[in-house]
C-alpha positions as CSV (number, residue, x, y, z in Angstrom):
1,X,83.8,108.7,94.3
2,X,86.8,108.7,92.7
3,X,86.9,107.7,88.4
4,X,87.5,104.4,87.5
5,X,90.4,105.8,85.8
6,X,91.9,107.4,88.6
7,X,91.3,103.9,90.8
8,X,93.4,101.8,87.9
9,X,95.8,104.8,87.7
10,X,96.4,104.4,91.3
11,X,96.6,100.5,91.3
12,X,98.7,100.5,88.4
13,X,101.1,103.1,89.8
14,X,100.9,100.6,93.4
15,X,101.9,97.0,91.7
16,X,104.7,98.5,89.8
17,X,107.7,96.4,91.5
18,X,109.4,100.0,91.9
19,X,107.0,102.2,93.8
20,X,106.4,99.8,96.5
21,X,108.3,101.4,98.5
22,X,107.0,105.2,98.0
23,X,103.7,103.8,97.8
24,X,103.9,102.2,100.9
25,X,105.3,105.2,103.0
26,X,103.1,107.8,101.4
27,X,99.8,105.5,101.8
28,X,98.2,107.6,103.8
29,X,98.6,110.7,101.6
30,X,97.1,108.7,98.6
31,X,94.3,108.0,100.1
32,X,93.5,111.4,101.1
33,X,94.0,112.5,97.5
34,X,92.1,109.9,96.1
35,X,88.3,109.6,97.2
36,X,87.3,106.4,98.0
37,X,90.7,103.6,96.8
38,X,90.6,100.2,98.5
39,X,94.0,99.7,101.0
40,X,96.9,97.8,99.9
41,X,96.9,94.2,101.0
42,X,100.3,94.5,103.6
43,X,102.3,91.5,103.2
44,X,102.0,91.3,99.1
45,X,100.4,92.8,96.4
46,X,97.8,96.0,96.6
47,X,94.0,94.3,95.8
48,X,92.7,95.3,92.6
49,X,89.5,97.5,92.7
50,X,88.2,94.7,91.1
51,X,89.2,90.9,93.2
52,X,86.8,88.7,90.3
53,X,89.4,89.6,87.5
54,X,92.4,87.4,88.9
55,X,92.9,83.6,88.3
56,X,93.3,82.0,91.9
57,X,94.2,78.4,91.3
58,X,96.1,76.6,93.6
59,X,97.8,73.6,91.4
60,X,98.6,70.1,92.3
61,X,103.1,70.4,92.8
62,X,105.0,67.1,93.0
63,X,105.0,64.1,91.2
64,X,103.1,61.6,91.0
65,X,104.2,59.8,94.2
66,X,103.5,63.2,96.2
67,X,100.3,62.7,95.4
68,X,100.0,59.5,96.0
69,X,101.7,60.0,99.6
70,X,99.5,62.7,100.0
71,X,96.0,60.7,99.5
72,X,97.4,57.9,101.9
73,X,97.6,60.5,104.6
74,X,93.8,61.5,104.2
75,X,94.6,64.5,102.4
76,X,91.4,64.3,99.4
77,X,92.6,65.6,96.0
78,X,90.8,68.3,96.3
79,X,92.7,69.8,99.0
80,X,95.6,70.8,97.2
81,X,99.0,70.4,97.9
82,X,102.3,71.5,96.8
83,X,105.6,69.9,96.8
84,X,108.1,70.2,99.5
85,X,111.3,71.5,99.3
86,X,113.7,69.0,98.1
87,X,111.3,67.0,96.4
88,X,112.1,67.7,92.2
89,X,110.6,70.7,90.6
90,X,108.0,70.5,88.6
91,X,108.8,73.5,86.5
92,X,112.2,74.4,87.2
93,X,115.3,72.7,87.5
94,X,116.5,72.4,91.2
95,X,119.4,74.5,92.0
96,X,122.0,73.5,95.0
97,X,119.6,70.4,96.1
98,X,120.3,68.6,99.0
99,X,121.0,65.7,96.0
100,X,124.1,67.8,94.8
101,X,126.1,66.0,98.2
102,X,126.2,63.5,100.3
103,X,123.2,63.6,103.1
104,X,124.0,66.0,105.9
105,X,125.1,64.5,109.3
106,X,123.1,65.1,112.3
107,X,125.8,68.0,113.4
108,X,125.5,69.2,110.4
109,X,122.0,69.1,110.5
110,X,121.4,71.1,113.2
111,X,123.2,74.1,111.9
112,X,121.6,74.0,108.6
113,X,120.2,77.7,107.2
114,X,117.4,78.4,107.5
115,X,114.7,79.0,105.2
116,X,113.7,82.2,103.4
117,X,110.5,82.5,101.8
118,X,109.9,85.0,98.8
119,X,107.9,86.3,95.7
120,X,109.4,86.3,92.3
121,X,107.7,88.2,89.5
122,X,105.9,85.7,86.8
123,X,106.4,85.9,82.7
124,X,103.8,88.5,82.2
125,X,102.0,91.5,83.9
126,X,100.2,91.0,87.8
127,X,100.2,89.4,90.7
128,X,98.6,85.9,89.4
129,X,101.9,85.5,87.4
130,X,103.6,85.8,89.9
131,X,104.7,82.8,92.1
132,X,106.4,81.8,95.7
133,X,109.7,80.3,96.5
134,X,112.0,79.6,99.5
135,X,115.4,78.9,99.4
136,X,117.8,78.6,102.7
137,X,120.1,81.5,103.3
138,X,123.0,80.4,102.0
139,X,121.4,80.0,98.9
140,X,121.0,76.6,98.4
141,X,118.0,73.9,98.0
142,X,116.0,76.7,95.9
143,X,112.4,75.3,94.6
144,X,109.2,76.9,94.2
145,X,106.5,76.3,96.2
146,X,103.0,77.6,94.6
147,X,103.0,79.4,91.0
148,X,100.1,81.2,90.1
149,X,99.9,82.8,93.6
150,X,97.9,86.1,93.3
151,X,97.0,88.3,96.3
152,X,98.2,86.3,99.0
153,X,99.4,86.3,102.6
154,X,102.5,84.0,104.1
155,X,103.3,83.8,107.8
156,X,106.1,81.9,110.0
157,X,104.7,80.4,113.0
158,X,106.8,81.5,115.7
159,X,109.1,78.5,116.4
160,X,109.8,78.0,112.7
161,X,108.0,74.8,112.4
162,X,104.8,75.9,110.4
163,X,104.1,78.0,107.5
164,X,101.2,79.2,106.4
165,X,99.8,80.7,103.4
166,X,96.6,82.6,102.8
167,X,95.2,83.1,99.2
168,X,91.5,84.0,98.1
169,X,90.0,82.9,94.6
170,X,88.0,84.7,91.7
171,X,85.5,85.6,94.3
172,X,87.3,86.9,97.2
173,X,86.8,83.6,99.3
174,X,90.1,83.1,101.1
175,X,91.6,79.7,102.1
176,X,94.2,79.0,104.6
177,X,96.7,76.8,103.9
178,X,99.1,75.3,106.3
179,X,102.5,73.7,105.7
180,X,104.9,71.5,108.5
181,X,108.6,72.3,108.1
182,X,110.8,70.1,108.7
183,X,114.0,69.2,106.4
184,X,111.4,70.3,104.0
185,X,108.7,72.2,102.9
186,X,105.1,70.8,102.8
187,X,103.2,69.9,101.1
188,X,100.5,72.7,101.8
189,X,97.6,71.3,103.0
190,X,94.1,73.3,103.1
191,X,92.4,73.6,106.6
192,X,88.9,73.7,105.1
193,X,89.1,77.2,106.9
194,X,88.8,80.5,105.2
195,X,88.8,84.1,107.1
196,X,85.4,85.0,105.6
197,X,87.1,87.8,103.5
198,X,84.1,88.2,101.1
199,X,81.4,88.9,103.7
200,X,83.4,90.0,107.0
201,X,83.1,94.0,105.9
202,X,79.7,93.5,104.6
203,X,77.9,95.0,107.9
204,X,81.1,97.6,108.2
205,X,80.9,99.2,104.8
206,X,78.2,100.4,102.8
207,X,79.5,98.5,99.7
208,X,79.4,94.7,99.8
209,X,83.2,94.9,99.1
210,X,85.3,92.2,99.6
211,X,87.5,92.4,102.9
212,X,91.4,92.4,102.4
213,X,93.2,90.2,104.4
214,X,96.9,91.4,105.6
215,X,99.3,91.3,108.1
216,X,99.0,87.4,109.7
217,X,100.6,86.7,112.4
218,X,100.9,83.7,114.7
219,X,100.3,83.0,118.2
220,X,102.9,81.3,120.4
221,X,101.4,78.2,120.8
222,X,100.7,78.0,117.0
223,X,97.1,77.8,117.3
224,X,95.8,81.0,116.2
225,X,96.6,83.2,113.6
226,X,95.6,87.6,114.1
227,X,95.3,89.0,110.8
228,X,94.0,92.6,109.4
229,X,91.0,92.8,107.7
230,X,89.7,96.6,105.3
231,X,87.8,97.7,102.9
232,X,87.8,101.0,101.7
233,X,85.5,101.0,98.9
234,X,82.5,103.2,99.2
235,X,82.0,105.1,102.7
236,X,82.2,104.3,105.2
237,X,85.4,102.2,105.0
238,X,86.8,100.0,108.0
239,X,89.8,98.1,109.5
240,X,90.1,95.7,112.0
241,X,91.8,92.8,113.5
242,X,90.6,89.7,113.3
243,X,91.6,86.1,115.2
244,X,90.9,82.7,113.1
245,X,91.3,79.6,115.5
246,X,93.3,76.9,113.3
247,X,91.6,73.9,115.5
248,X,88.3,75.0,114.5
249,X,88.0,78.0,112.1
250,X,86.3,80.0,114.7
251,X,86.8,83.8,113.9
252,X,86.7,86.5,116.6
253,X,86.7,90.3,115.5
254,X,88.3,92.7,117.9
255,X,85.5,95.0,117.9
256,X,87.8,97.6,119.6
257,X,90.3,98.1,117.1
258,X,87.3,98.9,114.5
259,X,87.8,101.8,113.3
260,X,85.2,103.5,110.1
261,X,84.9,105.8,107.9
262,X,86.7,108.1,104.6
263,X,90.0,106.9,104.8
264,X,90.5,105.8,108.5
265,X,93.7,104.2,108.8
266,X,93.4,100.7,109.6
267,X,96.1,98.6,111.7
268,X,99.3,97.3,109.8
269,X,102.1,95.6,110.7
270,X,100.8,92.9,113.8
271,X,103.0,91.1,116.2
272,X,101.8,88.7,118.6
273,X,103.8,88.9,121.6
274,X,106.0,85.5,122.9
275,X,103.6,85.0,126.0
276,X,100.6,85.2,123.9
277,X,99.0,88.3,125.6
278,X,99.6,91.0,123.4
279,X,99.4,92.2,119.5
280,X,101.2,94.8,118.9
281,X,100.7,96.9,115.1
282,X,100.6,100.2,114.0
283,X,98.4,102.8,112.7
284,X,98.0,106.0,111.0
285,X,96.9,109.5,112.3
286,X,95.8,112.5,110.3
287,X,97.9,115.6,111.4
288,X,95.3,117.8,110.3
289,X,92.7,118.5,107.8
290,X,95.8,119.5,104.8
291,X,95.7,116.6,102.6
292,X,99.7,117.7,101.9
293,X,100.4,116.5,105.4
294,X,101.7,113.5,106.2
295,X,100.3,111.1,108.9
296,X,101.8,110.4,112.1
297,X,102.0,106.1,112.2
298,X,102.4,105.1,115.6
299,X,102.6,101.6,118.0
300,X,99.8,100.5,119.5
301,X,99.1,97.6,121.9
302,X,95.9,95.5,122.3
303,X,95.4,92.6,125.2
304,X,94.9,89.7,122.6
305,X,91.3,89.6,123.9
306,X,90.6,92.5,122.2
307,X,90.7,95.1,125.6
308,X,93.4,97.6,126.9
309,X,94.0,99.0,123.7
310,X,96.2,101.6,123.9
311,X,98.5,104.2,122.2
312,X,102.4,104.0,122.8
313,X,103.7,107.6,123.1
314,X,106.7,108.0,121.3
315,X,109.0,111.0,120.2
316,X,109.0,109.4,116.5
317,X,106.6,111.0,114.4
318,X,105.9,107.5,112.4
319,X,107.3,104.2,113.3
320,X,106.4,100.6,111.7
321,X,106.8,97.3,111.7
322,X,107.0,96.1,115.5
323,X,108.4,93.2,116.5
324,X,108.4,91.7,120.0
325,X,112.4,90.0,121.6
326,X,112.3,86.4,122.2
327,X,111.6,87.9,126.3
328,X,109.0,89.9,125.4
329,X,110.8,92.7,127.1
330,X,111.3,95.2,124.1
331,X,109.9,95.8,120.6
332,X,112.0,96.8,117.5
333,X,110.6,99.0,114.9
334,X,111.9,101.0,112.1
335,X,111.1,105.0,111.9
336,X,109.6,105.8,108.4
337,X,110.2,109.6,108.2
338,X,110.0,111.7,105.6
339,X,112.6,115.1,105.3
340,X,113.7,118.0,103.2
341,X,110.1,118.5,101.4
342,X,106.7,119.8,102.5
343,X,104.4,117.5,100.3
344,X,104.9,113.6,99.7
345,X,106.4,114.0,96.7
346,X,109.4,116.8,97.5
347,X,110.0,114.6,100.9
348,X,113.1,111.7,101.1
349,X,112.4,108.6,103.1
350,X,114.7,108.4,106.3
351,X,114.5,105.1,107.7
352,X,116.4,103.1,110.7
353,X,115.9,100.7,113.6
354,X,114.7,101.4,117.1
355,X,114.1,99.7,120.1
356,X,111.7,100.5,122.9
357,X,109.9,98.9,126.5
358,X,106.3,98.4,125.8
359,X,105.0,100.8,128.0
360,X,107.1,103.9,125.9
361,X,110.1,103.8,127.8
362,X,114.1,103.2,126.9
363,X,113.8,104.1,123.0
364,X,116.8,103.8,121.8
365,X,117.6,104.5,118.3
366,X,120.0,102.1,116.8
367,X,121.0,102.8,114.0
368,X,121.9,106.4,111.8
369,X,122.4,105.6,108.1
370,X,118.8,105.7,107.4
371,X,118.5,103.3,105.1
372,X,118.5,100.1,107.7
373,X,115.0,98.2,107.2
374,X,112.7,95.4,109.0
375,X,114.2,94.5,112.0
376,X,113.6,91.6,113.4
377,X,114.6,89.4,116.9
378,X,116.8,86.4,117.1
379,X,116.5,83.7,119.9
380,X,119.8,85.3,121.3
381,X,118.6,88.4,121.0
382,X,120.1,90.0,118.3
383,X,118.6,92.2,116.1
384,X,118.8,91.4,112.6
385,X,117.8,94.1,109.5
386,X,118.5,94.6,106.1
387,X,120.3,97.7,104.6
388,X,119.5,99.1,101.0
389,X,117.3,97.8,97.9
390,X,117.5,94.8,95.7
391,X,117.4,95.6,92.3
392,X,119.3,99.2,92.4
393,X,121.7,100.3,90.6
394,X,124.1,101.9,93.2
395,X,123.6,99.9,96.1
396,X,123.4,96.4,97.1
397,X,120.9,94.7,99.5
398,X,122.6,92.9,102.7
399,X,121.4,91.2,105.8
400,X,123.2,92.4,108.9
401,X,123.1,91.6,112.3
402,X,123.6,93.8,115.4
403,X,123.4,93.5,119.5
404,X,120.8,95.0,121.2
405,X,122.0,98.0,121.7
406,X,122.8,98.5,117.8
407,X,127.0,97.5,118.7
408,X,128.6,94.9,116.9
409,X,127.0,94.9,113.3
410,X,128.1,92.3,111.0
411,X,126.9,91.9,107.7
412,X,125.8,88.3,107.2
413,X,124.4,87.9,103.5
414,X,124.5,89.7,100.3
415,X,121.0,89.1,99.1
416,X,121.7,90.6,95.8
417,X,123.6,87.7,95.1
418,X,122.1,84.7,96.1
419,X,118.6,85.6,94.7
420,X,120.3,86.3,91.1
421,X,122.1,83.2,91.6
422,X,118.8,81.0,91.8
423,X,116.3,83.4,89.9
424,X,115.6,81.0,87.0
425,X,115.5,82.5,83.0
426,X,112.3,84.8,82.7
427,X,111.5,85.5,86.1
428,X,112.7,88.4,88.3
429,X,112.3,89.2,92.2
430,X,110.4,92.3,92.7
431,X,112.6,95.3,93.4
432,X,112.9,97.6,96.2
433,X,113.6,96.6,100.1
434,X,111.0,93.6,99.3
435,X,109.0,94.7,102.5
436,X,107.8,92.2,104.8
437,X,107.8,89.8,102.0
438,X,111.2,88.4,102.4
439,X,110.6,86.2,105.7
440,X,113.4,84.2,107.3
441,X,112.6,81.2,109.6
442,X,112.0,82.3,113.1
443,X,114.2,80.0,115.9
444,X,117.3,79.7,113.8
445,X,120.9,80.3,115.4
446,X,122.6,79.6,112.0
447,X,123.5,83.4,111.2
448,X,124.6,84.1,115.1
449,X,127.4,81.5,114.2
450,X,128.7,83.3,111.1
């Protein structure tokens, strides 16, 4: 067992805004060092070795008349909601509201941006100051959509229309959350459902450790959500991926991507494929018994009934982030290599995006700078990525877009800009590539147009 002070050493060094990125591509190595750490909760913020300590209070957004609206629909007070976008701020002032002009026309309408959805850092130290906002891409109609957020997960439903947001209180119970998207945001209404995060590892583990919940995605008829599920604390640890039926709250455990014990990698990264018969993530390997070495991460493929899982053979010692075309043809992923050192610490982060058939065949690597990040499919399908860090002081972060075969690149938003632009007086965004935390609006064309 590791120390406690070694554990808040570790956690410390993790929610620093910039190490996310080397602790995320040297995860594997960490854990080896350290003894027994819990795993970092994917889409957000690492869990604390210690989940009771954070204030998880969803709060009431909107005025008055939201709330109002809100009990008219059925919605009970105690299921709390949060005020859509375009609706008036109840902590800070709107900036660029659809208010500012005249009411877009239906053409205009239909070409709007879309939205992005992302994490700004809180007035004070942690993850329960820290709060979520969307904007669209242009950088207008910014507002906040749920302060006080703590360890949380968000996911776009595939079409764009639903957003959901997962968040557990003091005592590791998780609630799921679900938003409509329209012209607007919300409100976020709670299912009643909850992935059983508190209890799901108990028979895993031998510690009665809270599960973390990571890595949601939806399926394509909206319907289901797949989503991660470790604990690491006390041997042995485990990983798996769980289903949660949004109809019902019925959860189903894919016994066959269990895996147990010291510092097993767990899967990372899901993607439920278009036709809804495939999750695609990835997953760590020890290269041997030197705790120096760094892991192989590789694809793997699961039916979404939990059978026919398999590894995808690939000449790329460690790829991550898949993400399945609008065909369901090809998946994009981005190589997370480390060079020029033989220990974590000595080694550089290469990074750039790849394409490949599901079955291992045609990979294609697309791109050569590496620093090109998180691709991910348009509806034409395009590839879109980001290049650089926000936050840095000799580069700039910029969306891009690119054709299939990596031609054509076009650099469609400098997001340096329009985040400073709307980041209100005493908060900041967190630094880095931001992950998979920034997430744009699945089914939009508006960037193909620019």
């Amino acid at each position: 067992m590791s120390t406690d002070r070694d554990w808040t050493r570790f956690v410390r060094s993790w929610i620093q805004a910039d190490e996310h990125e080397s602790a995320d591509r040297v995860l594997g190595a960490v854990f080896d060092r350290l003894d027994t750490t819990p795993q970092r909760r994917p889409l957000w913020r690492a869990r604390r070795n210690q989940p009771m300590n954070g204030t998880f209070k969803l709060v009431a957004a909107g005025t008055a008349a939201v709330l109002v609206a809100a009990t008219a629909l059925g919605i009970y007070l105690n299921r709390s909601t949060v005020g859509p976008i375009g609706s008036p701020s109840f902590s800070v002032p709107p900036t660029g509201t659809a208010t500012d002009s005249p009411p877009p026309s239906p053409t205009a309408a239909a070409v709007r941006a879309p939205f992005v959805i992302f994490v700004l850092g809180g007035r004070g130290a942690g993850p329960d100051n820290d709060s979520l906002w969307a904007m669209r891409a242009d950088g207008t109609d910014a507002r906040e959509l749920q302060s006080a957020l703590g360890f949380a997960n968000v996911a776009w439903s595939q079409d764009g229309t639903r957003l959901l947001l997962e968040m557990a209180n003091v005592n590791g119970v998780s609630h799921i959350y679900v938003a409509d998207v329209g012209e607007v945001i919300g409100p976020f209404v709670d299912t009643g459902f909850g992935t059983a995060a508190d209890t799901a590892c108990n028979a895993k583990s031998n510690e009665p450790f809270p599960c973390q919940d990571g890595d949601f995605t939806f399926s394509p008829d909206g319907q289901h959500v797949a989503f991660t599920q470790s604990c690491t604390y006390g041997e042995p640890g485990c990983g798996f991926v769980t289903i949660l039926d949004l109809r019902t709250g019925g959860r189903t455990e894919l016994s066959t991507t269990l895996q147990q014990g010291q510092h097993k990698p767990h899967p990372a990264g899901l993607a439920w494929s278009p036709d809804g018969t495939h999750i695609a993530y990835n997953k760590e390997t020890k290269l041997g018994q030197d705790q120096d070495v760094i892991p192989g991460s590789n694809l793997w493929i699961v039916d979404a009934d939990g059978q026919n899982l398999h590894k995808v053979v690939l000449s790329v010692p460690r790829v991550v982030a898949p993400q399945w075309s609008a065909d369901g043809t090809m998946l994009a992923l981005m190589s997370d290599l480390f060079v020029d050192g033989s220990t974590p610490e000595d080694q550089i982060l290469v990074q750039d995006v790849y394409t490949v058939r599901a079955d291992g065949t045609d990979l294609r690597q697309l791109t050569t700078d590496g620093r090109s990040i998180w691709p991910e499919w348009t509806p034409s399908g395009q590839i879109r990525f980001r290049i650089g860090t926000l936050g840095s002081p000799t580069e700039t972060m910029q969306y891009s877009l690119m054709d299939a075969d990596g031609s054509n690149v076009t650099q469609l938003v400098d997001l340096d800009g329009l985040i400073k632009a709307i980041v209100p007086e005493g908060l900041a965004p967190r630094r880095g590539d931001l992950g998979p935390q920034f997430l744009w609006q699945p089914g939009s064309s508006w960037y193909e147009n620019r």
